[in-house]
TORTOR-899348 format. One record per residue (C-alpha): residue number from 1; residue in one letter; x, y negated, z negated. Coordinates in steps of 0.02 Angstrom, whole numbers, m for minus. Each point is the difference from the previous one (the first is absolute). Layout:
+-------+-------+--------+--------+--------+
: lumza : selum :      u :      v :      w :
+-------+-------+--------+--------+--------+
:   NUM :     A :      X :      Y :      Z :
...
+-------+-------+--------+--------+--------+
***
This chain:
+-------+-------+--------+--------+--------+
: lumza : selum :      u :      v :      w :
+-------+-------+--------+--------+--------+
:     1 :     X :    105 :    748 :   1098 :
:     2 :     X :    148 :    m40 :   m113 :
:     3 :     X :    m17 :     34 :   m198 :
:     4 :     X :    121 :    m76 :   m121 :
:     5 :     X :    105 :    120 :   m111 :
:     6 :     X :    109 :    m56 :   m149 :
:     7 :     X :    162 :     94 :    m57 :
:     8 :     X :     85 :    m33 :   m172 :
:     9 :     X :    202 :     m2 :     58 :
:    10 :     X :    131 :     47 :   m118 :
:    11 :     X :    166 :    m83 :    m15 :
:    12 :     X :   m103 :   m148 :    128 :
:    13 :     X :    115 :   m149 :     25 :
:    14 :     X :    m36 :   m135 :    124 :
:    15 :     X :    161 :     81 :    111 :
:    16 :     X :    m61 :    163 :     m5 :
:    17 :     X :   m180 :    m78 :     34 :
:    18 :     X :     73 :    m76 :    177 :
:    19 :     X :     76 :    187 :     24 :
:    20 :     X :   m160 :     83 :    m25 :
:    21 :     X :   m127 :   m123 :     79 :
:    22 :     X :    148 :     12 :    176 :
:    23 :     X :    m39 :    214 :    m35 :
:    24 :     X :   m187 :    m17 :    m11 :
:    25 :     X :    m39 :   m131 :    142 :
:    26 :     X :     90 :    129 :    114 :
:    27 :     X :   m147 :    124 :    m14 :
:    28 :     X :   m143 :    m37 :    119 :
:    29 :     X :   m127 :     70 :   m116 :
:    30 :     X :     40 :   m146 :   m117 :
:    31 :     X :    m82 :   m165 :     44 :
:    32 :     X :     82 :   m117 :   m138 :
:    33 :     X :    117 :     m1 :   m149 :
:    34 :     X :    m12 :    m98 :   m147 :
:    35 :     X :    141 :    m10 :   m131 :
:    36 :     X :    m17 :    m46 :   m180 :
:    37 :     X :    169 :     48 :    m97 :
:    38 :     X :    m38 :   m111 :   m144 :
:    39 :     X :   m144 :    133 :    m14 :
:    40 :     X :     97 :    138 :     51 :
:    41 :     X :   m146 :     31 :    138 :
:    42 :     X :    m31 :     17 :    160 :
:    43 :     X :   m153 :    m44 :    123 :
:    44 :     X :    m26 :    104 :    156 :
:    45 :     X :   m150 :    m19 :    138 :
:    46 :     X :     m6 :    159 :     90 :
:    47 :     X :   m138 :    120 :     72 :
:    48 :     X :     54 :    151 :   m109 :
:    49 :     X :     84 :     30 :   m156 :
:    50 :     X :    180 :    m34 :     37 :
:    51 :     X :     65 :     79 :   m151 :
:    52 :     X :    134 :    113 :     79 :
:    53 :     X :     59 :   m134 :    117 :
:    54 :     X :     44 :   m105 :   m150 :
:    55 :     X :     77 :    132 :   m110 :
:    56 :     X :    117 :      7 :    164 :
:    57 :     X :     15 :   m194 :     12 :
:    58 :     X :     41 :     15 :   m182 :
:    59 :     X :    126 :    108 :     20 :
:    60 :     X :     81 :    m97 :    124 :
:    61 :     X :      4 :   m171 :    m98 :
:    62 :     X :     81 :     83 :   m155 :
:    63 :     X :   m187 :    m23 :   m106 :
:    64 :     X :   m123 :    144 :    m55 :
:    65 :     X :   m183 :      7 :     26 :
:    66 :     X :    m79 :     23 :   m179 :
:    67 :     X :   m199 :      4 :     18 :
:    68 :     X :   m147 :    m74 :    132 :
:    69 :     X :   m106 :   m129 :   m100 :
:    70 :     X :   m136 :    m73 :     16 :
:    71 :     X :     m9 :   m183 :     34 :
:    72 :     X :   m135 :    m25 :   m157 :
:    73 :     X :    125 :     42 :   m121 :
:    74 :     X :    145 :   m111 :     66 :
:    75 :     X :    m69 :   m165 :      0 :
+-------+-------+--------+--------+--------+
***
């Protein structure tokens, strides 16, 4: 059963966005990405917490992972 996580991105622009949502759909744990850079968030459907597979996706699109939120205090 897939859960949603959200990640506040540093440095999130809508290039970097395609970068990191190419990084993220690559892991099989990860059902769907979602990519907000006017928010500077990310939306991820995934089984587990994927938090270390997006600090590496991060790394890899040139962004940095600042904090998991929750989706009540985003919208």
């Amino acid at each position: 059963m897939a859960r949603s996580f959200y990640y506040l991105i540093d440095g999130l622009t809508p290039e970097k966005g395609q970068r990191l949502k190419k990084a993220l759909e690559q892991i099989p744990e990860i059902s769907s990405v979602f990519v907000r850079p006017d928010h500077g968030v990310i939306e991820l459907e995934a089984a587990r917490n994927p938090e270390a597979q997006v600090e590496l996706a991060c790394a890899i699109a040139g962004t940095t992972l600042r904090v998991e939120v929750k989706k009540r205090s985003l919208f």
